[in-house]
PyMOL CGO cylinders between C-alpha atoms (Angstrom):
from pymol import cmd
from pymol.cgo import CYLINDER

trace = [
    CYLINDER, 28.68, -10.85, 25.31, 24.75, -10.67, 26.00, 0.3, 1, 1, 1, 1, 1, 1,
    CYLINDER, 24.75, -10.67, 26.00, 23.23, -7.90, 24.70, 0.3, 1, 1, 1, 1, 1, 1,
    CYLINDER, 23.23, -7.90, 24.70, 21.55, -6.65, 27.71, 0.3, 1, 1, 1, 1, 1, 1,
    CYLINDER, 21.55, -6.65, 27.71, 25.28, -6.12, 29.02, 0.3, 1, 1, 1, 1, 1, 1,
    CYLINDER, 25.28, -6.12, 29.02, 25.90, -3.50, 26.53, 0.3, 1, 1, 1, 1, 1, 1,
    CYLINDER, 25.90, -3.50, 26.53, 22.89, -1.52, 28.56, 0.3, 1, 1, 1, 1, 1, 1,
    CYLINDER, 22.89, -1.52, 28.56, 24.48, -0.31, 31.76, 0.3, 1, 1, 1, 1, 1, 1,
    CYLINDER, 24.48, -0.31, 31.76, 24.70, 2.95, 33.38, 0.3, 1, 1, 1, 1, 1, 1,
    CYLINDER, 24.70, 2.95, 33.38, 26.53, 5.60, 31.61, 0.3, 1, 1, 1, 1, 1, 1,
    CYLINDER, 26.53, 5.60, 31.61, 26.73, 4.18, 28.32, 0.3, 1, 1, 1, 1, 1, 1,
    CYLINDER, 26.73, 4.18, 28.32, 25.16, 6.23, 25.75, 0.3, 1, 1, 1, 1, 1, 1,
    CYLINDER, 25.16, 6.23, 25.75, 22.29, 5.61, 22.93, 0.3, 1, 1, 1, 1, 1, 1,
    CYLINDER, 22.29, 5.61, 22.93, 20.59, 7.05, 20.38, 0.3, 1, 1, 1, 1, 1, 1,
    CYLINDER, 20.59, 7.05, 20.38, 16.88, 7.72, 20.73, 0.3, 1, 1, 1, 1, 1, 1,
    CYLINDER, 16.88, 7.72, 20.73, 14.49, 8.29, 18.06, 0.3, 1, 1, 1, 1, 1, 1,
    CYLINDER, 14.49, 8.29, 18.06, 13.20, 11.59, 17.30, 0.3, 1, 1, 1, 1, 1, 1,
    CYLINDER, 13.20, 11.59, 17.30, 10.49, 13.69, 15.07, 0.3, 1, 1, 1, 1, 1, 1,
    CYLINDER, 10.49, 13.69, 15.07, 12.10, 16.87, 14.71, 0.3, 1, 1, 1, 1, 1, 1,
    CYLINDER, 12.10, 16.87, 14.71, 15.70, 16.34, 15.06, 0.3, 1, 1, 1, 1, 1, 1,
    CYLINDER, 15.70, 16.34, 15.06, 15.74, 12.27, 14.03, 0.3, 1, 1, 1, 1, 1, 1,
    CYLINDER, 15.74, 12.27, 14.03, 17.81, 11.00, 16.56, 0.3, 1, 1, 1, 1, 1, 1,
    CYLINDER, 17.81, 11.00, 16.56, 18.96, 12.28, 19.91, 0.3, 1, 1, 1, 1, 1, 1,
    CYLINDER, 18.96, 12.28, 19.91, 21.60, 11.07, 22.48, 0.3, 1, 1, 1, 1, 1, 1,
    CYLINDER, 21.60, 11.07, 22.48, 20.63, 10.25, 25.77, 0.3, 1, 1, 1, 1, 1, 1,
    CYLINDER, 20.63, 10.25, 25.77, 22.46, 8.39, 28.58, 0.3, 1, 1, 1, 1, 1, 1,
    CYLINDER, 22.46, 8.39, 28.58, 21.85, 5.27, 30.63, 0.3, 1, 1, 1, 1, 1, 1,
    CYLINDER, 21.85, 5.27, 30.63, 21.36, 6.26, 33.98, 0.3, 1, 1, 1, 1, 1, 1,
    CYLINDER, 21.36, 6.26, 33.98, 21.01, 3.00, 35.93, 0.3, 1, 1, 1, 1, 1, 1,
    CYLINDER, 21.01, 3.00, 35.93, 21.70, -0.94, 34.43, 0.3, 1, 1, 1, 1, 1, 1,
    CYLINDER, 21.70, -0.94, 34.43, 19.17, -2.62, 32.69, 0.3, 1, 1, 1, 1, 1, 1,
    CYLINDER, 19.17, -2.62, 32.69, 18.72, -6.25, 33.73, 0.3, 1, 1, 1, 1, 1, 1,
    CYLINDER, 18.72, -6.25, 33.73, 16.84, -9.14, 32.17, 0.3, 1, 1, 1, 1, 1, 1,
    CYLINDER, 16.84, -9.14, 32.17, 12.85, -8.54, 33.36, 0.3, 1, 1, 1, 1, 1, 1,
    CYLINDER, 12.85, -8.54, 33.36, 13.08, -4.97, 33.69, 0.3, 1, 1, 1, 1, 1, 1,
    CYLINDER, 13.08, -4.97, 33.69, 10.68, -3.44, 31.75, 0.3, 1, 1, 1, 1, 1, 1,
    CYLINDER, 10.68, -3.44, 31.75, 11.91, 0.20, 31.71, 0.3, 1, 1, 1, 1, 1, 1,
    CYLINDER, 11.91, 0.20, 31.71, 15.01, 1.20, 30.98, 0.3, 1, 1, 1, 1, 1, 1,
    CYLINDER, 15.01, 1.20, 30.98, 15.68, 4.77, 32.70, 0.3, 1, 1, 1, 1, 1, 1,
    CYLINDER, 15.68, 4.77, 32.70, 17.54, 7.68, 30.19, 0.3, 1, 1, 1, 1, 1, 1,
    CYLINDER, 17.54, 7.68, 30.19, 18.58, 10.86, 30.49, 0.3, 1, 1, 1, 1, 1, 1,
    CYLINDER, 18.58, 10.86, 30.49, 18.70, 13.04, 27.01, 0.3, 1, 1, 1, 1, 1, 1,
    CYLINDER, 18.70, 13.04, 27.01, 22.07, 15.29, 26.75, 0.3, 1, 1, 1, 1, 1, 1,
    CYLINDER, 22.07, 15.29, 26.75, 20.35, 17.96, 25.82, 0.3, 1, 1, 1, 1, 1, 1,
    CYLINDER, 20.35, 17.96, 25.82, 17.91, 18.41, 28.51, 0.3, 1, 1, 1, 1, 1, 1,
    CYLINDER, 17.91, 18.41, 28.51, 14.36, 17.78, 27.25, 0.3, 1, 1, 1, 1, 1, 1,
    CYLINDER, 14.36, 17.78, 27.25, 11.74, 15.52, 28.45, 0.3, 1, 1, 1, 1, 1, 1,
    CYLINDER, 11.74, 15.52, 28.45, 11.26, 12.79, 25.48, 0.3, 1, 1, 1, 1, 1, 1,
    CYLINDER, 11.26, 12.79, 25.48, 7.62, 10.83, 26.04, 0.3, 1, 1, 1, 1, 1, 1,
    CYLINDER, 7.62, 10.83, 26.04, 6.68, 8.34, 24.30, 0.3, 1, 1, 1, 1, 1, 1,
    CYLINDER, 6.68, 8.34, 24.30, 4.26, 7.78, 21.56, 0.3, 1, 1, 1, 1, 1, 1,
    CYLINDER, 4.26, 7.78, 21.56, 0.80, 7.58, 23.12, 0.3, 1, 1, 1, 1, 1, 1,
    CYLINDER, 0.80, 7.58, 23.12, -1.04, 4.49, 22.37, 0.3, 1, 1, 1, 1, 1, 1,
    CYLINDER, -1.04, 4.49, 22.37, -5.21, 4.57, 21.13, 0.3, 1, 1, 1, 1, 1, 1,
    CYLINDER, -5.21, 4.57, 21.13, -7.61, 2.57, 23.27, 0.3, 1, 1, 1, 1, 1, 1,
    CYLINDER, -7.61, 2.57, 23.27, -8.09, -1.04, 22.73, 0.3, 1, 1, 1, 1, 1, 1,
    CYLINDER, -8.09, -1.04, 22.73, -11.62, -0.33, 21.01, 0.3, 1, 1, 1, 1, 1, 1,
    CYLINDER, -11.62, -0.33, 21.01, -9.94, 1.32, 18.03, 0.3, 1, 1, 1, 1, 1, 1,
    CYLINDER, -9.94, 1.32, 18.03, -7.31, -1.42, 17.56, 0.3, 1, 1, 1, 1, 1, 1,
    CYLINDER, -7.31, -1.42, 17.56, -7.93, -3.46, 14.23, 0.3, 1, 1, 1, 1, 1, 1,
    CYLINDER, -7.93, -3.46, 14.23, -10.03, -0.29, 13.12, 0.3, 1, 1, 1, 1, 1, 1,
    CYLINDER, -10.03, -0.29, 13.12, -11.12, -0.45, 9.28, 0.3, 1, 1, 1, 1, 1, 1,
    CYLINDER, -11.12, -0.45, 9.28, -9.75, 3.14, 8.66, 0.3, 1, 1, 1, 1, 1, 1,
    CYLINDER, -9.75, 3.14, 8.66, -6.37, 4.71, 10.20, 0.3, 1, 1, 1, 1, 1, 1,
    CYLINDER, -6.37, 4.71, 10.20, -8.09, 8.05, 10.61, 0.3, 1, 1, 1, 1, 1, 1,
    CYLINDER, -8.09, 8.05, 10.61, -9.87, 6.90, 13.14, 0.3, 1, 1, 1, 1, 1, 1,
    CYLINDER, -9.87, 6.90, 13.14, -7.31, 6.38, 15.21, 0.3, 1, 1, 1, 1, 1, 1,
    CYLINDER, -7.31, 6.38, 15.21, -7.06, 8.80, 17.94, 0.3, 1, 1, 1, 1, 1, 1,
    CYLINDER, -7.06, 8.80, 17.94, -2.92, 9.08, 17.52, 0.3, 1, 1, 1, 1, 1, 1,
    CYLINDER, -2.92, 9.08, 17.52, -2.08, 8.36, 14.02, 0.3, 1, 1, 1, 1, 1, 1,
    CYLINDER, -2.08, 8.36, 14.02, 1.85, 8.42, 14.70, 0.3, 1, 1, 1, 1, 1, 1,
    CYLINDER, 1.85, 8.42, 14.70, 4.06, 5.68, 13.22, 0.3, 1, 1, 1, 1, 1, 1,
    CYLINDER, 4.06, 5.68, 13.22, 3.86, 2.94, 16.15, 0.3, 1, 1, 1, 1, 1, 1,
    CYLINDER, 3.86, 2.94, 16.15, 0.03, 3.36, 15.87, 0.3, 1, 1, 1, 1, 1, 1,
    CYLINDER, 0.03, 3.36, 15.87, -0.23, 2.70, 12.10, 0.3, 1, 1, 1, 1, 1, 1,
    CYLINDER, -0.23, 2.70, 12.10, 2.16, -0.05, 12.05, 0.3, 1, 1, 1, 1, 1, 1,
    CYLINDER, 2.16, -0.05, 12.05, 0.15, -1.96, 14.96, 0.3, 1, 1, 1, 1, 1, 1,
    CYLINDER, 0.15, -1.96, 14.96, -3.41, -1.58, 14.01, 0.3, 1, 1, 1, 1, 1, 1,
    CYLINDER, -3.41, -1.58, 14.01, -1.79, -3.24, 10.48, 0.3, 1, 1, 1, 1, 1, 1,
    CYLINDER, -1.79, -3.24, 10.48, -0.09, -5.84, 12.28, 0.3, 1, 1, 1, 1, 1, 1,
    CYLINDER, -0.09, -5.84, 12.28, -3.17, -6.74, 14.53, 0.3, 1, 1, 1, 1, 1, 1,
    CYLINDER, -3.17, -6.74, 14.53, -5.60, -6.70, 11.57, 0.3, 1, 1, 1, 1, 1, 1,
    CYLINDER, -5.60, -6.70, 11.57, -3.10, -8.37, 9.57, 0.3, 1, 1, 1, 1, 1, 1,
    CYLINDER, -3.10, -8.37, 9.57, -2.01, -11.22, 12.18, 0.3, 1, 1, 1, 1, 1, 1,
    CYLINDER, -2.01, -11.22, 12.18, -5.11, -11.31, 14.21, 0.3, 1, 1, 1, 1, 1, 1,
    CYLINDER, -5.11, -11.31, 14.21, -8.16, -11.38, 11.33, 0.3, 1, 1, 1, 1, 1, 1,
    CYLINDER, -8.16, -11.38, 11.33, -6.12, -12.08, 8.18, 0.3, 1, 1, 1, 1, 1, 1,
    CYLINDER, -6.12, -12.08, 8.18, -6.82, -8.77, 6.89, 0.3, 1, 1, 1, 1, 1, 1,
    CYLINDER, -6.82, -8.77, 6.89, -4.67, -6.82, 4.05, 0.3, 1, 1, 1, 1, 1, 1,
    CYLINDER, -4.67, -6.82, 4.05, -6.27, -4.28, 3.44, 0.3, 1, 1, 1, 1, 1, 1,
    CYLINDER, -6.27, -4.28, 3.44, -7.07, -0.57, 5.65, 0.3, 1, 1, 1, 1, 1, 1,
    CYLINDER, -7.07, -0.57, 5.65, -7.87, 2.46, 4.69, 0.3, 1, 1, 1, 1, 1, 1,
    CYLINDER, -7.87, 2.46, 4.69, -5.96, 5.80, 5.29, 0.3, 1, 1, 1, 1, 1, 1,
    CYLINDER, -5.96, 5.80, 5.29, -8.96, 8.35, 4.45, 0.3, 1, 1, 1, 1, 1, 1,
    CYLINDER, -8.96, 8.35, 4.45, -9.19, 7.69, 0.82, 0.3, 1, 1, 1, 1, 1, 1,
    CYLINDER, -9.19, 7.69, 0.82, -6.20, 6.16, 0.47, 0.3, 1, 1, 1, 1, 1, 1,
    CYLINDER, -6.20, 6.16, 0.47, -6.40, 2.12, 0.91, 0.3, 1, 1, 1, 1, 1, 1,
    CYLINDER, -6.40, 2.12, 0.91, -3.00, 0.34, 2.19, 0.3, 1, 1, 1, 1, 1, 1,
    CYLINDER, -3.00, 0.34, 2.19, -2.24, -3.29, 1.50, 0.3, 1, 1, 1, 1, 1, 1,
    CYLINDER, -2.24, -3.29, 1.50, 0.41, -5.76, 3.60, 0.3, 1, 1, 1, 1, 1, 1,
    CYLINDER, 0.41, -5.76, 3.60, 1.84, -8.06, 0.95, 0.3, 1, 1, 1, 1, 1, 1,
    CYLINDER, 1.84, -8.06, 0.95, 0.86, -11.41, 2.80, 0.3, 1, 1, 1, 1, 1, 1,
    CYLINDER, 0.86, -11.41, 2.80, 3.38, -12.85, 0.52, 0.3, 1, 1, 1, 1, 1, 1,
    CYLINDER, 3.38, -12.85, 0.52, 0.98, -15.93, -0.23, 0.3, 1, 1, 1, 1, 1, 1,
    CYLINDER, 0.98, -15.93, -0.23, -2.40, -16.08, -2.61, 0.3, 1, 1, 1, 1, 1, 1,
    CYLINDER, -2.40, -16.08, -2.61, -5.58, -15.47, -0.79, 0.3, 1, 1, 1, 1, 1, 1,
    CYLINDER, -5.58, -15.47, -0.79, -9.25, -16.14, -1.72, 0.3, 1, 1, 1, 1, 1, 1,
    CYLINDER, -9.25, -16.14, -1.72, -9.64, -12.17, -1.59, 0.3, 1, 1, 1, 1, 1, 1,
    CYLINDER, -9.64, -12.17, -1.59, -10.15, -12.13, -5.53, 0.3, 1, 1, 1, 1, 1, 1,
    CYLINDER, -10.15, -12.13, -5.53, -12.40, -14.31, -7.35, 0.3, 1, 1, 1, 1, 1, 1,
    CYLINDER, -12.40, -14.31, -7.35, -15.90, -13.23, -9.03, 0.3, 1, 1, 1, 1, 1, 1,
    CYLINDER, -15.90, -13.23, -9.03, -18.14, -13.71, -5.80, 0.3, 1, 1, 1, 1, 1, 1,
    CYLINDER, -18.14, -13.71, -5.80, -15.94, -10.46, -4.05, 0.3, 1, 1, 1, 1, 1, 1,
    CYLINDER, -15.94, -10.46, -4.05, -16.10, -8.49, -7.62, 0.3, 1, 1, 1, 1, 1, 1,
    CYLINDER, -16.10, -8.49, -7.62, -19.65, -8.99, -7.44, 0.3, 1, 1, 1, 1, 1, 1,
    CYLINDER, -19.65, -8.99, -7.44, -19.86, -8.19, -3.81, 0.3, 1, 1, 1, 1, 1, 1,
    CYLINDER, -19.86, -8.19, -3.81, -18.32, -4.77, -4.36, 0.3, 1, 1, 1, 1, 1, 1,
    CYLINDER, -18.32, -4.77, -4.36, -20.15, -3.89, -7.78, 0.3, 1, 1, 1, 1, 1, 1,
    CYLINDER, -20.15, -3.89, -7.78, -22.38, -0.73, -7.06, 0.3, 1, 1, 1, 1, 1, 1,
    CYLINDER, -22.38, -0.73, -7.06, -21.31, -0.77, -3.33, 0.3, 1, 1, 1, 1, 1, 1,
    CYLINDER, -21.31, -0.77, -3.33, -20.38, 2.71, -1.47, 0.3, 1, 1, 1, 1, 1, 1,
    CYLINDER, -20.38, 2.71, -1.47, -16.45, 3.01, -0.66, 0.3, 1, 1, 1, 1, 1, 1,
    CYLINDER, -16.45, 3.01, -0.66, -16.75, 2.43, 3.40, 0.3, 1, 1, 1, 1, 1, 1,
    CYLINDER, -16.75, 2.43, 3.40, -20.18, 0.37, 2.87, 0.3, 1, 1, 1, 1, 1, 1,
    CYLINDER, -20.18, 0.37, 2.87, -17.59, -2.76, 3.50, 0.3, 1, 1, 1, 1, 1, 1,
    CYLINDER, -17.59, -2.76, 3.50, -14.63, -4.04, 4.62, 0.3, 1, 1, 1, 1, 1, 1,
    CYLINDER, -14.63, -4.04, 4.62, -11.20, -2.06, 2.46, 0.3, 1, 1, 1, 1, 1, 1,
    CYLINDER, -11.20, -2.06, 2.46, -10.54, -3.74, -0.74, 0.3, 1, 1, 1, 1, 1, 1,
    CYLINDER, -10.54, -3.74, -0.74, -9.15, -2.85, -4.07, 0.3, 1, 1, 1, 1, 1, 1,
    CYLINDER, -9.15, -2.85, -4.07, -12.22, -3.74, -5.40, 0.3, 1, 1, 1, 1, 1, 1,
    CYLINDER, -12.22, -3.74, -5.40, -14.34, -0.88, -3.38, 0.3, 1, 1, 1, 1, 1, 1,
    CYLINDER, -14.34, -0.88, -3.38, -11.57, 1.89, -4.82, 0.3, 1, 1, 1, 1, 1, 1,
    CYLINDER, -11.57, 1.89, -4.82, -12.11, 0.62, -7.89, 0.3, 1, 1, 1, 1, 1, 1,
    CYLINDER, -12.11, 0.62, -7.89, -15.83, 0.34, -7.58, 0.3, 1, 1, 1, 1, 1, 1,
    CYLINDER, -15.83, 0.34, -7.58, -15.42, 4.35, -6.29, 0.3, 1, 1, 1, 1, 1, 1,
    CYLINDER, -15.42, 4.35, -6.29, -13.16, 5.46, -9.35, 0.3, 1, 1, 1, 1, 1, 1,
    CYLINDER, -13.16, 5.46, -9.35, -15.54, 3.73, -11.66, 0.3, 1, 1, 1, 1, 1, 1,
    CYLINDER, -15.54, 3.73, -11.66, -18.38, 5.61, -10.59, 0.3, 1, 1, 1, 1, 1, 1,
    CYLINDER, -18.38, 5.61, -10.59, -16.12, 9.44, -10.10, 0.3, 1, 1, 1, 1, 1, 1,
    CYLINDER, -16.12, 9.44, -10.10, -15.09, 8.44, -13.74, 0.3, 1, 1, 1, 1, 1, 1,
    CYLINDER, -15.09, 8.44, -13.74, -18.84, 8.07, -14.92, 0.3, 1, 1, 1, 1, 1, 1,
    CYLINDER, -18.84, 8.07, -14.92, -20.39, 11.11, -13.39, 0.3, 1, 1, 1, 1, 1, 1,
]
cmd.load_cgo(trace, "trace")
């Protein structure tokens, strides 16, 4: 049995939610290969919208708080697209820098970067472990 035959009116599923983490809803017509919106109806009455998604000139952004909705599809894409798209591990979150294991070495290391980053700003250039540790060198010195 296809999946997609499992998704017919008046079955039930479980959508995700913030507050309550999971709430049941039921199908209300038959989803069919192609469709691209498959209709619900939550039991308990509320309107569930989706996650909104930023505009296209903040995707691959440098730093997550510049996203206009930092919610949990948002994060995970700009990594993905930055990740996929430019080869990028590393983004800031604020202060906070986030690495994707790219599960592979990378030429992200050797003493031309550390020398790049020596006496740079944190934010001057593109997030790397080197710039936090460039910025906790100098905290640690003052």
């Amino acid at each position: 049995m296809a999946v997609l035959e499992l998704y017919t009116q008046y079955n039930r599923v479980w959508i995700p939610d913030a507050e309550h983490v999971w709430k049941s809803a039921e199908i209300l017509r038959d989803f069919h290969s192609g469709d691209n919106v498959l209709d619900l109806l939550l039991e308990d009455g509320t309107v569930s919208l989706p996650p909104l998604r930023n505009p296209d000139i903040l995707v691959g952004e440098n730093d997550l708080t510049a996203l206009s909705y930092l919610h949990e599809p948002a994060v995970l894409h700009n990594l993905k697209v930055r990740f996929v798209e430019s080869r990028i591990i590393y983004t800031y979150c604020g202060i906070i820098l986030v690495a994707v294991n790219p599960n592979k070495q990378l030429p992200v290391y050797g003493d031309a970067i550390i020398h790049a980053y020596s006496g740079q700003n944190m934010g001057d250039m593109d997030p790397h472990i080197f710039a936090v540790a460039e910025e906790a060198y100098k905290q640690m010195a003052r």
